[in-house]
N, C-alpha and C positions, 0 to 999 in steps of 0.2 A: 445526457449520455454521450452525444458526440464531442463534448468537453471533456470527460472522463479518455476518449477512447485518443484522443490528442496527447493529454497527459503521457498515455500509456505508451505512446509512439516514440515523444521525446524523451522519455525516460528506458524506452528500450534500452542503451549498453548501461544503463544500471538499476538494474532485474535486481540484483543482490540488497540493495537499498531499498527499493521497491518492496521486494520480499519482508526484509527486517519493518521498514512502515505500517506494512498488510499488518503483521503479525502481532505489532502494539496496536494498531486499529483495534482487529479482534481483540484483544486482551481488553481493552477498556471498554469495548461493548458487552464482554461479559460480565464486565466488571470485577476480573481479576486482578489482583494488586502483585501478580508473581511476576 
């Protein structure tokens, strides 16, 4: 968790990146191919 929340810090100014990442995460654990 506290490796995660490191990540999250340095990647602060780029949230937009982060965001688009999250987003394919989610998409392949639902396992949608859109």
């Amino acid at each position: 968790m506290n490796e995660a929340l490191t990540l999250i810090e340095l990647v602060g100014p780029h949230r937009g990146a982060m965001l688009r990442v999250a987003k394919m995460v989610q998409a392949r654990k639902r396992g949608g191919t859109s």
